[in-house]
N, C-alpha and C positions, 0 to 999 in steps of 0.2 A: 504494500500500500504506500504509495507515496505520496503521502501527505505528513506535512508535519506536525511536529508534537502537540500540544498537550491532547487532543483529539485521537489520533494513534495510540495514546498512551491511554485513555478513558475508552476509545474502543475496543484493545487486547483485553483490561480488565474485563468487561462482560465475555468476550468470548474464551475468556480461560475459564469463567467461575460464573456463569448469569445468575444461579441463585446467591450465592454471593454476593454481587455486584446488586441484585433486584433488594438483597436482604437490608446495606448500606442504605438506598436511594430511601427504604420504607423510614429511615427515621429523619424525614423530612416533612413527616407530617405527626398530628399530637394523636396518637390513638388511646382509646378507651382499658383495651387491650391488646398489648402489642402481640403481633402473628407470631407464633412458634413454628407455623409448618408454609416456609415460603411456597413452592413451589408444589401442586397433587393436582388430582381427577378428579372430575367432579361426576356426578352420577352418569352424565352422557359418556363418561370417559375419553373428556375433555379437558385443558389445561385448567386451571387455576390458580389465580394467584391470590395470596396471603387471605385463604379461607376461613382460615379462624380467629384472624384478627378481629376485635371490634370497633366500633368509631359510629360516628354519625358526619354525615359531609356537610351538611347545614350548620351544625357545630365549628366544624374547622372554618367555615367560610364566614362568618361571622362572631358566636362565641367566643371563639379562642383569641382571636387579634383584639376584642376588648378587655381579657384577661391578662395581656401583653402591654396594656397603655394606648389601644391603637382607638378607642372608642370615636373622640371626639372626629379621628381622619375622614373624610370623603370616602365612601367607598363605590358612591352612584352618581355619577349624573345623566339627568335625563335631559336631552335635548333633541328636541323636535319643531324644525324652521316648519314642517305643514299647517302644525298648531298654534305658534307663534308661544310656545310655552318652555320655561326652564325649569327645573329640580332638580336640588340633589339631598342624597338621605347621608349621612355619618353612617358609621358601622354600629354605634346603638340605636341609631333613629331608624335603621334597614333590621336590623335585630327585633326590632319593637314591631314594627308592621309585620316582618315574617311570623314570630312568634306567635301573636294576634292573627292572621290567615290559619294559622296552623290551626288554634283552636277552633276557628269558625269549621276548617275539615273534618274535625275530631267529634264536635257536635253534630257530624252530618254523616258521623259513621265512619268514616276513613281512621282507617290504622296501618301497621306495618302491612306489605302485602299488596294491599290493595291498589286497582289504579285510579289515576285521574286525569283524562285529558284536558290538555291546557289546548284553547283555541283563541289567541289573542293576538293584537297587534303589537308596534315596537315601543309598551308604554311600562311604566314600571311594574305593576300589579301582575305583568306575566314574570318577570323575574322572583318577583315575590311570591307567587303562588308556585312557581318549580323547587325554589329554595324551601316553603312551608309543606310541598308534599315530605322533601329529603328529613325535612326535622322530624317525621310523623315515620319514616320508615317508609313511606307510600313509595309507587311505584309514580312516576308521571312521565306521559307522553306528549309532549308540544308538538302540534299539525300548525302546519304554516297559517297565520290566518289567512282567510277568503280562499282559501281549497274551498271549490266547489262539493254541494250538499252528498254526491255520491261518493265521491274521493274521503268525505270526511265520514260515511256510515260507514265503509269497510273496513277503517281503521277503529269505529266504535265496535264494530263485532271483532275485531281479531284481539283488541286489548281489554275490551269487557271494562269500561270505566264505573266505578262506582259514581263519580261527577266529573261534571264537564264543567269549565271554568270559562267564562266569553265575554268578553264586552258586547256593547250596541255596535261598534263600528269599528272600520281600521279608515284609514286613508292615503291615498295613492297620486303622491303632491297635489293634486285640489279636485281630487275624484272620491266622495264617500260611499266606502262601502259598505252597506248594511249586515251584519253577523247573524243577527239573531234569526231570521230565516231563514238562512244557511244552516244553522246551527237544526233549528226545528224541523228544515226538512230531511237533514239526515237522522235525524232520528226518529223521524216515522219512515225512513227507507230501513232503516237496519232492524235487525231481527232480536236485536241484546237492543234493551230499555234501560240506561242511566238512571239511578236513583234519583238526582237532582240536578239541575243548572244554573248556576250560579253566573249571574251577570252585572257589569262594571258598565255602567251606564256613562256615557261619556258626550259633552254637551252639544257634540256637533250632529248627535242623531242619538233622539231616544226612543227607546225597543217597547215595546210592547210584553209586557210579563201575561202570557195566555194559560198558563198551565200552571198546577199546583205544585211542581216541579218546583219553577223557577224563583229564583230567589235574588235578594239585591242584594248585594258587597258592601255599600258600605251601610245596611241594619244589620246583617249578620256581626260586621265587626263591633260592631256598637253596644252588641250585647254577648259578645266572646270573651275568653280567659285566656291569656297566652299560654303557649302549649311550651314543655320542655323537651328538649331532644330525646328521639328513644334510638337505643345503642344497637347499630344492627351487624351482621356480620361483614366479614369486607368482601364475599362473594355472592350478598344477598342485592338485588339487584334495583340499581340507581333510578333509571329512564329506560323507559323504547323510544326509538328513535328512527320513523321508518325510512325508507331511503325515496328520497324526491324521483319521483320520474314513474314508478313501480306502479306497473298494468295489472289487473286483476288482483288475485290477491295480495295486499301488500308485505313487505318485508320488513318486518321490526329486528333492528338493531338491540341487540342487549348491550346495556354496560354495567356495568358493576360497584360497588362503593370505594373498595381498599385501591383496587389495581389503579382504578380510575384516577382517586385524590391523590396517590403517588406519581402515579404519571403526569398529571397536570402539573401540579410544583415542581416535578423534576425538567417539563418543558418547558416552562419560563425562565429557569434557570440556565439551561441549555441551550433550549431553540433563539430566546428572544435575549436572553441577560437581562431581564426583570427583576427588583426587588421591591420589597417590602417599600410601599407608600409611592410609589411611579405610574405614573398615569400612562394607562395602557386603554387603547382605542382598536376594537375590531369593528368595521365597519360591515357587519351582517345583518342579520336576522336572528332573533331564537329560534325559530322556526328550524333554522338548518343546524347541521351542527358545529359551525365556527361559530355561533350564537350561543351553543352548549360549552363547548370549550372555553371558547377566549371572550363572550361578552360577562358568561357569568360564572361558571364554577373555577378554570387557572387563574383568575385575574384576584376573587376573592379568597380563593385559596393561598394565595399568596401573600396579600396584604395591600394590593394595587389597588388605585382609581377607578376603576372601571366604568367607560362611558355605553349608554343606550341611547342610539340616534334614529330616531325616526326620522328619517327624509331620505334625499336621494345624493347621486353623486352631483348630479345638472339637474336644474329645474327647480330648486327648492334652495333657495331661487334661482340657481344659475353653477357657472365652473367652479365657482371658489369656494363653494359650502364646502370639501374636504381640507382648505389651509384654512379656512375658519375656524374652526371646529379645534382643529391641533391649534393653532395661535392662543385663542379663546381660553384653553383647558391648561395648557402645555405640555402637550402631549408627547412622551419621549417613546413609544413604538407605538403604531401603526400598522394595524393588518387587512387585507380587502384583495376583493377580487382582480385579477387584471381586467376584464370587462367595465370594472370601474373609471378605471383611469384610463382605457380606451373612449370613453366616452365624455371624460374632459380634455381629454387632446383635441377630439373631433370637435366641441364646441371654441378650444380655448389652445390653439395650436402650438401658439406661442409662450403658452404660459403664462399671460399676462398676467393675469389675477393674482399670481404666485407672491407679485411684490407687492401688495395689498398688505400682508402678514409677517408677523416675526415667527420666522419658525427655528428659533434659536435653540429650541429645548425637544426638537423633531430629531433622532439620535440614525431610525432604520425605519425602511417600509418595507413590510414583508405582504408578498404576493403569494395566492392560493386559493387552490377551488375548481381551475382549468391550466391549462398549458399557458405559462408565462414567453408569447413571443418575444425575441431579440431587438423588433424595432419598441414594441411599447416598454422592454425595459433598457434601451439606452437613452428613446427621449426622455422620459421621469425621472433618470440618474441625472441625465444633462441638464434638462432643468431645476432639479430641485439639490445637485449636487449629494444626494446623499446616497446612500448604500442602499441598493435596492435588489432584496434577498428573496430569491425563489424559493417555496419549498414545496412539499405534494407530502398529499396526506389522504383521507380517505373518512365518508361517513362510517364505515366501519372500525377505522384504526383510533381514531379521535384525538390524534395528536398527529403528530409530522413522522413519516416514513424515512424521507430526507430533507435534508436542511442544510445551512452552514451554522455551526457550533458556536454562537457567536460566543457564547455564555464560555465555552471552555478554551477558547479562543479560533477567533475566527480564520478563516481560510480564501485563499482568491476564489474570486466567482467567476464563472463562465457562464456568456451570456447561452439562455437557450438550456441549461442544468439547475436540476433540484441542489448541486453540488455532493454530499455523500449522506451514506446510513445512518441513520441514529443509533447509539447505543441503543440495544436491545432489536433490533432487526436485522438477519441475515437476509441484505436479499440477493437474489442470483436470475441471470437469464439465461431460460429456457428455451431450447427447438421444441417443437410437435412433440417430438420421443421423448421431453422430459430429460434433454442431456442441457450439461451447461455451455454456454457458445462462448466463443473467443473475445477479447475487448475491440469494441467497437461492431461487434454485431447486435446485429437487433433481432428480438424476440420477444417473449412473455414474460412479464415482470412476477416473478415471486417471490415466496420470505418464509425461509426454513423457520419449522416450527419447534419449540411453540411462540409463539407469536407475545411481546413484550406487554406485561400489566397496562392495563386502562382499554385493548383492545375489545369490538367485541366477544362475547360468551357463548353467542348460541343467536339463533332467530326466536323473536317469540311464538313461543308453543308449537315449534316446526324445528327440531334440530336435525332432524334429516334435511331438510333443506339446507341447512347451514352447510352439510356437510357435502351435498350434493354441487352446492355451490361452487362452494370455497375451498374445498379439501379433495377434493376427488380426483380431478387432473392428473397432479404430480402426487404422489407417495409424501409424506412428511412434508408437504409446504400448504402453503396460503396462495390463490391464486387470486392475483389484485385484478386482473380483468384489462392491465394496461401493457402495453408496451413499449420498448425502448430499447437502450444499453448504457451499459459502464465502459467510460474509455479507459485509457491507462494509469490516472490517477484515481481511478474507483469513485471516480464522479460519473453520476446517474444524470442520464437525458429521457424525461417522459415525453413521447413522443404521441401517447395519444392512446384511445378505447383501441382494443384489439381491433373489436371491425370499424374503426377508424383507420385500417392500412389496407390499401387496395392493392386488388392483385392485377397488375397492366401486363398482358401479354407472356403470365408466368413469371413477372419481377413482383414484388410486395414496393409497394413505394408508400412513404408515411405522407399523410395528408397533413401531418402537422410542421414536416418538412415545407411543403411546398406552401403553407400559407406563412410561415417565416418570410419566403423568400415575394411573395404576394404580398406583403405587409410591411416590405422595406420601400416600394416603389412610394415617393417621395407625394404621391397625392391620395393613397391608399390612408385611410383611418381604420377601418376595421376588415374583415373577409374573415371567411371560411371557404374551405375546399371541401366536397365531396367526391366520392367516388358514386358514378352512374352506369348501371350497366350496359355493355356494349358487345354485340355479335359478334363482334370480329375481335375483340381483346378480354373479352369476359368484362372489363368494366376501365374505364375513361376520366378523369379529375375533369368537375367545374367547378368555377371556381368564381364567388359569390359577393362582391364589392362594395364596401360604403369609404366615401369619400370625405374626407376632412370637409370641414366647412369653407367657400369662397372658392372650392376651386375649379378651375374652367378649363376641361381638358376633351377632348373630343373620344367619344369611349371606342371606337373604333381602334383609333390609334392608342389607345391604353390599352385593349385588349391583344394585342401587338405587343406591346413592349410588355406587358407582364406574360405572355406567351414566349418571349426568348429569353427573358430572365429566368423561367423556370427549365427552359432549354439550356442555359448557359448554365448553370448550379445543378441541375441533376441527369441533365444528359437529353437527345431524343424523344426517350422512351418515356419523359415525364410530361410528352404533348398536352400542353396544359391550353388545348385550342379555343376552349368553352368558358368565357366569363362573360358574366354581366355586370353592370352598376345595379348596386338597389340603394332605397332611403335606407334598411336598417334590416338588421336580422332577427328572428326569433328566437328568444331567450325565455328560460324560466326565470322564474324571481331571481333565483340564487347564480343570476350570469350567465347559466351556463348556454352554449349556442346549443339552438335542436337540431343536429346535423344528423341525428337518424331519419327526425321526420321528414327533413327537406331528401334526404337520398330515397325515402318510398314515396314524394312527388316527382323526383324526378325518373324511377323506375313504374313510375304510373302503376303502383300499389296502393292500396286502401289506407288510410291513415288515421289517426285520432287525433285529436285537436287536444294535448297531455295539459292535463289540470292545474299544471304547474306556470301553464305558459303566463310571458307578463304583459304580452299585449298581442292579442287575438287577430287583430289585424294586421299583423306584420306578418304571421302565415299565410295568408290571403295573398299580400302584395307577391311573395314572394312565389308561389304558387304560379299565378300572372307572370313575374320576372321568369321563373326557368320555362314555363311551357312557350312563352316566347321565343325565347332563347332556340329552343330546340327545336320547335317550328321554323324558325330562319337557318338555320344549320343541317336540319333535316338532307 
């Protein structure tokens, strides 16, 4: 491995000794009763870690840092430009309201065990209600809010909620969206009936209370007792967490209490170099799980800041709501999607806005969530001068897969690389047969097991699924679903979803290749590439265009010149003949481009309009854009 020390030296330790090495990491947090048996099975005859430890997480995230002096610190703020509103709670004044929800739970029947789905927007009372299930032992699951009414019953039948937690509305920079019909009509779709619904009435749309169900937030609090943490095991289980995208039945993520709350402290340590009282800004969602991780369990698990931002990158009001925000707070890391700041390049090219703000106390921005292209991260370094850190991780994994170690000292970055593993992941790439390939070949990403604490445990109530998943491929790994390779300094390039690489004429070419080199072209702001099937190569790259703001380019002749750029970098065979210009691409909430869906319009497949998506009409437009396309090219 050539990389150097201190990193090299914190990697050999886990791989000479992992329970070892997992044993040290555990007393990084305050447990009830500390684990005696790091590493066992659990009845699936599955990994576990620190089983017999006890704790409660809601404790460590709050509790403990007031028993430490840390009471009076900020542990929240809320800010949200849609509402034109600011908050922030102390870690006793977040202690007080959690404690208080908790009992309102406990009078409504929830105990350890139990779930509760949370179905809320980006306001505090959903962190509060995730935190007050963890103090109760309860189980909670946060569904994004505005998942439409049937995407949200299937997830009521597979987690069996004792109560559902909802406001009146969410809002979508100056679009309100009503919950509570949502909420009602999935559950007269689903087959399992919630005990109660509990809703947070909020002033820009009040709900309607129709059933003897539902209940208000703030009278239950008003006549609740705070609840005190109940001490659970560390492999009794935290959240579900299903994965965004998931057709039919969905797939609940398990995590766990012990593995989980060690692994978070030992990621901020690590991954970000966080400590105790540092304002840390992930600019998610709870909904997803960098919203689980880093808006609310790492951050207070640590003793951090932790901001909730209800708004957008652009629009709310405009490019410079992300240096606001960090100026405003002084925020010294930053985590978000690349899709983010693709999207203030495209409004704000130049980065004007940038000098609007002090961002003197802005240290790293860490990127994650999709494939970090080379041009959106030199212009953000260029502009904003600062370190701008790839890393890839997974709704499964719940922390970073790879990263640069900034915490244990950091390492060069290569643009276009996750850079290396984390302690506690072996990963290796795979051919078809399950052998390991050479550096610098690409294959199948995976990670000999067992797989590092905080990761998922199982699916819920389906562990043959799990297994069928994730395990069954190769013999003794994890199959992450993605692919890449490790060059000679055992820095990893995630190059994209397995059937994100197309097979042209019996070569595989990565599509995340080719929109690298699509995404440098100097009037190019965003793209994507798909592969489209084709008769005579089996299948064909197009490749799918939005433009920076202001600029005037004739697309002909842009189709032209990113047709030999991608000839000039990957050879003939990367005939990249097929692009178009669009206004914009379709995204779910959480960024991500729908490059499956648009490759079954452009293989004129049936498709579904995925509940996640964030604006309905840009499938539409885009639908129009490629049958054009391929109409004129025909």
């Amino acid at each position: 491995m050539n990389v150097k020390d201190p990193y090299a030296t914190e990697y050999q330790a886990f791989l000479d000794a992992p329970e070892t090495f997992w044993e040290k990491q555990s007393s990084l947090i305050a447990w009830y009763k500390k684990p005696e048996i790091i590493l066992s099975r659990d009845e699936n005859n599955y990994f576990s870690w620190y089983a017999d430890g006890e704790l409660n997480t809601s404790y460590l995230c709050l509790d403990y840092h007031i028993e430490q002096g840390r009471g009076e610190q900020t542990a929240l703020i809320y800010d949200s430009p849609v509402t034109d509103s600011k908050m922030s709670f102390s870690y006793l004044e977040l202690r007080e309201r959690v404690a208080l929800f908790a009992g309102v739970l406990q009078n409504l029947g929830v105990s350890k065990g139990n779930r509760v789905v949370i179905y809320m927007p980006m306001v505090p009372e959903a962190v509060i209600a995730m935190l007050a299930c963890a103090r109760l032992g309860a189980i909670h699951s946060v569904v994004f809010g505005g998942f439409a009414a049937d995407e949200l019953a299937v997830r009521i039948d597979d987690a069996q909620p004792k109560v559902i937690v909802t406001a009146s509305c969410g809002i979508e920079v100056s679009k309100v969206i009503p919950y509570k019909p949502l909420v009602d009509e999935a559950i007269k779709i689903a087959t399992y009936k919630p005990q109660n619904v509990v809703l947070l009435q909020r002033p820009e749309c009040q709900a309607e209370m129709l059933h003897e169900r539902d209940l208000d937030w703030v009278s239950l609090n008003a006549t609740a007792t705070p609840a005190e943490p109940v001490s659970v095991k560390g492999s009794d289980p935290l959240y579900i967490l299903y994965t965004s995208g998931t057709t039919g039945k969905p797939k609940g993520v398990v995590r766990d209490n012990g593995g989980h709350a060690v692994a978070m402290r030992y990621s901020m340590e690590t991954v970000y170099d966080v400590s105790p009282g540092d304002v840390y800004w992930a600019a998610s969602d709870v909904g997803w799980v960098v919203g689980h991780s880093y808006i609310v369990y790492a951050p207070l698990l640590t003793g951090c800041t932790t901001i909730l931002y209800e708004g957008k990158p652009v629009r709310t009001p405009d490019a410079s709501a992300f240096w606001r925000v960090c100026a405003e707070y002084g925020v010294k890391t930053m985590f978000t999607a690349p899709t983010a700041f693709r999207a203030v390049r495209k409004e704000d090219p130049e980065a004007e806005g940038l000098g609007n703000y002090d961002l003197s106390k802005l240290e790293r921005i860490y990127l994650a969530g999709e494939r970090l292209d080379p041009t959106t991260y030199e212009w953000l370094h260029n502009k904003t001068g600062l370190p701008i850190i790839d890393h890839w991780w997974q709704t499964e994994t719940a922390w970073a897969i790879a990263g640069n170690p900034v915490g244990i000292g950091a390492l060069p970055s290569k643009a276009g690389s996750a850079t290396v593993p984390m302690p506690g992941y072996q990963v290796s790439i795979l051919n078809e047969e399950g052998e390991s390939v050479s550096q610098g070949t690409h294959g199948n990403i995976a990670i000999k097991l067992p797989l590092p604490p905080g990761t998922l445990t199982t699916i819920w109530g389906n562990h043959a699924r799990f297994e069928k998943g994730y395990l069954s491929t190769y013999a003794g790994y994890y199959l992450t679903g993605d692919e890449g390779f490790l060059d000679e300094d055992n820095y990893l390039f995630v190059m994209g979803r397995c059937d994100d690489v197309i097979n042209v004429a019996g070569h595989r070419l990565s599509t995340g290749r080719m929109e690298e080199i699509v995404g440098s072209h100097p009037a190019v702001a965003e793209c994507a590439v798909i592969g489209v099937e084709d008769q005579l190569k089996g299948q064909l790259p197009m490749g799918l265009v939005v433009l920076k703001d202001g600029i005037n380019i004739d697309e002909e002749v842009l189709v032209q010149e990113l047709k030999q750029m991608v000839r000039e970098k990957i050879g003939a065979i990367g005939c990249c003949e097929k692009s178009v210009v669009v206004q914009r691409l379709p995204k779910t909430r959480s960024g991500k481009i729908l490059r499956r869906t648009m490759r079954q319009i452009a293989d004129g497949k049936p498709y579904s309009v995925p509940s996640t998506i964030d604006d309905p009409e840009s499938l539409v437009e885009i639908e129009g854009a490629i049958k054009t396309l391929q109409a004129s090219t025909a």
